[in-house]
N, C-alpha and C positions, 0 to 999 in steps of 0.2 A: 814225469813229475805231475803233482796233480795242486790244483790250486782251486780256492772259491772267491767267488765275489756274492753281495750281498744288494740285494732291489727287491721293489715290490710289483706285484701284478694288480692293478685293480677291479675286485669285483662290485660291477654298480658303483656304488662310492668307497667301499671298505677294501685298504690294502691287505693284502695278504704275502705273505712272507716269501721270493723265493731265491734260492741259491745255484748261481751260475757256475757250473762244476765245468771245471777246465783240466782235459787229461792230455799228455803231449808223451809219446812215445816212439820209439823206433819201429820201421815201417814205410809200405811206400806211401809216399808225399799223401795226403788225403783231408780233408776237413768237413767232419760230421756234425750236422744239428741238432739233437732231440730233443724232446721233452714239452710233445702237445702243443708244438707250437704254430701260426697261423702265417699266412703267405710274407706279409709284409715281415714276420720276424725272423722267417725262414731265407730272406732275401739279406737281412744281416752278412750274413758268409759274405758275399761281396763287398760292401760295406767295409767291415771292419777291416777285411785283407788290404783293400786299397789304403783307409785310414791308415792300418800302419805303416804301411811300409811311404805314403805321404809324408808320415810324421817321425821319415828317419829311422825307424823300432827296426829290428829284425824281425821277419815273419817265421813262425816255426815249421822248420822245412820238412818236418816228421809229422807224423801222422796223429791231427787232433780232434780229438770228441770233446763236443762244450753239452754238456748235459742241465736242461732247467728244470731242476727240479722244487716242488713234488712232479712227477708226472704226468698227474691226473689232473693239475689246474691249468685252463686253458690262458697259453700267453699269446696276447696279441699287441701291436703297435711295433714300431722302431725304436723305444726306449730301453730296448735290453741290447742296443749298439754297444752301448759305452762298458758295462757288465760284461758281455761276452767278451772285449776286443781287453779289458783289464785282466779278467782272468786268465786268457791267453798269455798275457807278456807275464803274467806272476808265474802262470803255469811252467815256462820258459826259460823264467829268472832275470828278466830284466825288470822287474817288478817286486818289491819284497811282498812276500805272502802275510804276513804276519800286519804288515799295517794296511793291507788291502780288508784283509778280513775285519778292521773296525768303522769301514767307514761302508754307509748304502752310496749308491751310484744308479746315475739316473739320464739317457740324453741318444739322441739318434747322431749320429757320425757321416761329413760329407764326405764323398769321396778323397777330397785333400786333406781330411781329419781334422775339419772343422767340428765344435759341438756345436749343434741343433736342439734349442728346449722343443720337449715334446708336451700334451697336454695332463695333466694328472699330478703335478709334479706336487704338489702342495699335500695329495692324498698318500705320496709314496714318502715325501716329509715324516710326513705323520707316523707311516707305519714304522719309517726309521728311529724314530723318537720314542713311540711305543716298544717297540723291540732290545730297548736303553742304546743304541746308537747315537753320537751328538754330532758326527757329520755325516754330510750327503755328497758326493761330488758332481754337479751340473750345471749346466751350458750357464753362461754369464749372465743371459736374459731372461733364466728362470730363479736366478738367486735371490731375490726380493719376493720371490712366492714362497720359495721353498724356506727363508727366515719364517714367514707367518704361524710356523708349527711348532717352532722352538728350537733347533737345530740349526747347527753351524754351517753354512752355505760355505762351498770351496766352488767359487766361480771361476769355470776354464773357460777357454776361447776355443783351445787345439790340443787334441787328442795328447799333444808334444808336453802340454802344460801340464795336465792331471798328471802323466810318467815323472814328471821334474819334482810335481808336489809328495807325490807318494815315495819318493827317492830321498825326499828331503832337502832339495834341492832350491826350493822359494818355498815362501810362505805361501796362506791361502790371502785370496787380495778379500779387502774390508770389500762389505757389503752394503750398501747405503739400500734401506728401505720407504717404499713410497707411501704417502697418506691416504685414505679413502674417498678422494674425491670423486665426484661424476665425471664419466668422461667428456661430456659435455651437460654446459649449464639447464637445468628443467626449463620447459616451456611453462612461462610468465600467466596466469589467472587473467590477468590485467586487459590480456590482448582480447577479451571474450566481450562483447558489448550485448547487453541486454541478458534474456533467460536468468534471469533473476532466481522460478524455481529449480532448475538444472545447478546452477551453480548452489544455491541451497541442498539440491541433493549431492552434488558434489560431495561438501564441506560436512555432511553424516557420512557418507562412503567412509571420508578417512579418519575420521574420527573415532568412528565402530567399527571398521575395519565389514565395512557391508560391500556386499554384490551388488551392481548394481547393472540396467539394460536402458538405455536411452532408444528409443522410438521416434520417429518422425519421418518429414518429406525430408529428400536429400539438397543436400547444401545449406542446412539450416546451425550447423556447428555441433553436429555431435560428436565426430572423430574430437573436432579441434577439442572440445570440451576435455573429452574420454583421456586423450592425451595429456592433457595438464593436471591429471588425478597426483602422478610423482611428485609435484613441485610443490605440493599441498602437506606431504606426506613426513615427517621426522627421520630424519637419521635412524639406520640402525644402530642397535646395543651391538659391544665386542663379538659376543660369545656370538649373534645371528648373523655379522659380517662375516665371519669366520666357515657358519657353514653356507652361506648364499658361495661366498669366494669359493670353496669347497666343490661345487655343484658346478660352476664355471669352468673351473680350473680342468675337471676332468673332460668337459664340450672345449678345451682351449677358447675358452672368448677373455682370458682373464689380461689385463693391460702389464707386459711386461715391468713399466716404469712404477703405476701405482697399482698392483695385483689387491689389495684389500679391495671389497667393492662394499663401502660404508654406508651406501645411500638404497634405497628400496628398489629392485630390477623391476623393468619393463620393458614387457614381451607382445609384439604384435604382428604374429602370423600371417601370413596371405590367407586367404579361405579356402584355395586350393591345397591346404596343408595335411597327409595321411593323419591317421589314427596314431603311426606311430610314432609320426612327427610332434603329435602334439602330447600324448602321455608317455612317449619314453619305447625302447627296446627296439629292435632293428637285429642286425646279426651281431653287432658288439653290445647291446644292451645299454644303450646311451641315455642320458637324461633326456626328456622331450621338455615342449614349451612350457607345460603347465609347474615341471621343476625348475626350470629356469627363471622362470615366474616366482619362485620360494621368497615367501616376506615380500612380495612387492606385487605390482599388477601383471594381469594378463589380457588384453586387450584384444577380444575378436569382433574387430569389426567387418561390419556384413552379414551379419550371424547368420541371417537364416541360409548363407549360399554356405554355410560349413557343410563338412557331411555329415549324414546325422549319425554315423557310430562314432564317428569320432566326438561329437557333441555329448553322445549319451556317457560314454567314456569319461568326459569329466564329471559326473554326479558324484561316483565314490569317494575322488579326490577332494572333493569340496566339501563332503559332509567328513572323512575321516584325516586331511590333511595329508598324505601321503599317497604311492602308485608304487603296487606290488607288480614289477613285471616277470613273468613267471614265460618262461620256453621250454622244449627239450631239452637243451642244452645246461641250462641253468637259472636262478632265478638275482633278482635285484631289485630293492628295495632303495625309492628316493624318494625324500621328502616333496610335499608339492602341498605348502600350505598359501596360498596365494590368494588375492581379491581378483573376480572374475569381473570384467565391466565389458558387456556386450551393446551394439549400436545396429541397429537396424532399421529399413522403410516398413511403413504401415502395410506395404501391399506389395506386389511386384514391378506394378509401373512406376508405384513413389509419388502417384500426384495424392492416393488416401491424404488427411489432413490438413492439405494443403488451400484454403480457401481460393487462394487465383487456381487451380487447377483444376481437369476433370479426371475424376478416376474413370479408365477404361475397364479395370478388369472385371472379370464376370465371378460370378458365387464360389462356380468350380475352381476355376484359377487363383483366388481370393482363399481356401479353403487348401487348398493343396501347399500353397504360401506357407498358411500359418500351422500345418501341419508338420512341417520341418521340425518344428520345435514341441517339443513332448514335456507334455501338462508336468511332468516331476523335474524336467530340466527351470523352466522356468516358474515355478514353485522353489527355487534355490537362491531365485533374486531378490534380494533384502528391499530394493529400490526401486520398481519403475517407475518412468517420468516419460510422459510425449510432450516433444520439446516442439513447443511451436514456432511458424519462420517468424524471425523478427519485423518489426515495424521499422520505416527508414528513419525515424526519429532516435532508434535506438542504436541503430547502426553507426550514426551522427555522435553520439553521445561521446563526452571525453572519457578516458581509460576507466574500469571498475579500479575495486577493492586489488591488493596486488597479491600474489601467491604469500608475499612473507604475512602478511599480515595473517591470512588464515592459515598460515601453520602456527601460529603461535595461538589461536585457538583451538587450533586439532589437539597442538602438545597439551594444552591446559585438560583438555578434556578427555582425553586418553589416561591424564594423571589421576583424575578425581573417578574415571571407572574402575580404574584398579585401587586404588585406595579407601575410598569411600562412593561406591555404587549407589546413585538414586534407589529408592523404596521402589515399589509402587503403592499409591494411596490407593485406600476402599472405593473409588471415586471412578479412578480408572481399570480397576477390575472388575467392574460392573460391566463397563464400558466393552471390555474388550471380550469379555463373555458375551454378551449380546452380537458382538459383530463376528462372533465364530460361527454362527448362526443364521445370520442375515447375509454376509457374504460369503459363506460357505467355506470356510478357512481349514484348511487342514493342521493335524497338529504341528507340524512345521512351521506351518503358515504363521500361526498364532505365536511361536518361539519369535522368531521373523517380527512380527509386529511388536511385540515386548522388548525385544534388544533392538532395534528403533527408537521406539520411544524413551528406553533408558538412554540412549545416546541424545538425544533432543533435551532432553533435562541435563544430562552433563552438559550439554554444550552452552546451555542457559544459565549453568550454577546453580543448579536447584538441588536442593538434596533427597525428593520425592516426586515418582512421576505423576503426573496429575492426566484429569483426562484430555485434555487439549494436547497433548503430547502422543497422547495414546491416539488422539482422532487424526493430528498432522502425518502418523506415523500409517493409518488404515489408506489416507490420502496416498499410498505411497505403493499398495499394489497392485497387483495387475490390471490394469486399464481395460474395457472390452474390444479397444480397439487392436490389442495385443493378444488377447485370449485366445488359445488354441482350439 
């Protein structure tokens, strides 16, 4: 007898359709995999055999072929447990065929025939929804993800349960979905005493949504700074939670209880991080940090100890907002529209800028440093700032300004760019022609300085940018204590 079940494979982020064909015949005893598929899915056969017969089923004592097809699409992961070990017991008849084939199914199987969520589960949602499917059958603790797409969640526990549901036997249990809270609370503006201009570049990073590179001797607060950019930053809108969750869901970091991720992600790698750790692709073609980063920050601090192709590797993603990863095997496409804020020493000993200290290093050493970092990578920073160490008066000082407060000028000012964008006056185009000139600005560079200053006049309520805007905004690049 031959039976289907219905799941998706995900390619990069986009499901793709396929069909777990389950053939059970006389013969001797035997159980065949095919259909392109990769170690971990090809280890299923054990899996499922133990799951059922854990979960009481009869195992079919005849000779079965579970064919996934198309053929040609490569399946990887444990999520085609639950699909294979279905369309077996349909294939079988302890399963009706007929209401197996309206619903996708999605979930890895213990050997006691527990469900296990696996990661994707919100993308193979999706595909089930697009396919006009309105159930999914998976693990309990994927079911608040797998609502997020629009689809009726049938949350099992054991393998025992989804036979009981598709039998008719119970209902599907109600799905309580969670809000998009952080999973934990942003780190507080407040805690930052002094650096008055950092925290002013701060509060333009999120407001214009700028790159930005903080510079200085170590221990002076640039991590701490660099870190409290999220807590500054607005909630996201529906439709960008939706794909940030998206991008998550398929790396599993997504919170079973609250799977939306409503607030802007923040991502901060070690330095010893690959190439393809941090744009994406590997053997399964996984998001990297800089998609994970998508609508929110990416945080490399240390910059100059990254490696530099992996460095150079982020340029594309920052000027065009996405990472085409492209292999033999296949290609995938993730978004990676992110704010880059990198933190680094002026030198390699770290005492550069530092008034109490003595720099040791020598020219060569000094030049090899700042050669990690290649004149079009940072030519992509809207912001720098060499943050100098504080004074102990400042250090003393009671708490600043607090994060709520300056998000409620980031939202103001985010509102009135997209609604009503400052000008620039004849004033400050004067201005900014001359200093493409005198500081040697490239056309970038110059975009870079205008969308600055328009962000400085929003932030002011101005409806026109003037040159004081345009000069606080010149004030803001590359320092030559930074220049490569």
């Amino acid at each position: 007898m031959l039976a289907r079940a219905v799941t998706f494979a995900l390619v990069g982020l986009e499901p793709r359709r396929v069909e777990v064909e389950a053939h059970v015949q006389s013969g001797v005893p035997a159980f065949t995999l095919v259909g392109l598929v990769d170690r971990a899915c090809q280890e299923a056969k054990q899996r499922v055999r133990s799951g059922i017969k854990s979960a009481q089923l009869e195992w079919p004592g005849n000779k079965s072929t579970v064919n996934l097809a198309p053929a040609e699409l490569k399946k990887e992961g444990s999520g085609f447990d639950l699909p294979i070990a279905l369309a077996l017991l349909a294939a079988s008849g302890q399963v009706p065929r007929e209401r197996l084939a309206e619903h996708a199914s999605c979930g890895e199987l213990a050997l006691d025939g527990r469900l296990r969520r696996v990661g994707g589960v919100l993308g193979v949602a999706e595909g089930a929804r697009r396919a006009g499917l309105t159930h999914i059958i998976c693990a309990h603790e994927a079911a608040a993800e797998a609502a997020l797409a629009g689809v009726e969640p049938v949350a099992v526990r054991h393998l025992a349960e989804a036979v009981a549901y598709l039998r008719g036997e119970m209902d599907a249990p109600a799905v309580v979905t969670g809000n998009g809270k952080p999973r934990r609370p942003p780190l507080d503006l407040a805690d930052v005493r002094g650096q008055e201009r950092a925290r002013r570049a701060l509060e333009l990073a999120a407001a214009g949504r700028h790159n930005m590179l903080l510079g200085g001797p170590p221990g002076i607060g640039k991590t701490m700074l660099a870190r409290r950019l999220p807590g500054i930053l607005p909630p996201l809108e529906e439709e960008a939670a939706l794909e940030v969750t998206r991008i998550h869901s398929v790396a599993g970091l997504v919170d079973p209880e609250h799977p939306l991720i409503g607030y802007p992600p923040f991502r901060a790698p070690h330095h010893s991080a690959s190439t393809a750790a941090i744009v994406g692709g590997g053997p399964r073609l996984r998001p990297g940090e800089a998609s994970l980063a998508h609508r929110g920050v990416l945080l490399l601090d240390e910059l100059a100890e990254f490696q530099r192709p992996a460095l150079e590797a982020l340029r594309q993603p920052l000027e065009d907002g996405e990472i085409l990863v492209a292999r033999a095997a296949g290609s995938a496409r993730f978004p990676a529209r992110f704010q880059l804020v990198g933190t680094m020493n002026l030198c390699p000993c770290g005492a550069r800028g530092d008034p109490g200290a003595q720099c040791s290093c020598s020219s060569q050493r000094l030049a090899r440093y700042r050669d990690r970092l290649s004149r079009a990578l940072l030519d992509r920073f809207d912001l720098v700032v060499t943050v100098p160490r504080p004074r102990a008066s400042e250090l003393q000082a009671p708490p600043a300004e607090p994060s709520a407060a300056v998000r409620e000028r980031v939202v103001a000012a985010r509102l009135r760019l997209v609604e009503a964008p400052p000008v620039r006056a004849p004033g400050a185009d004067k201005l900014l022609t001359r200093a493409v000139d005198r500081l040697r600005l490239s056309g970038r560079g110059r975009a870079k300085v205008a969308s600055v200053a328009r962000t400085i006049a929003a932030l002011a309520g101005e409806d026109a940018v003037d040159p004081e805007h345009v000069a606080e905004a010149l004030a803001y690049r590359a320092p030559a204590e930074l220049a490569p």
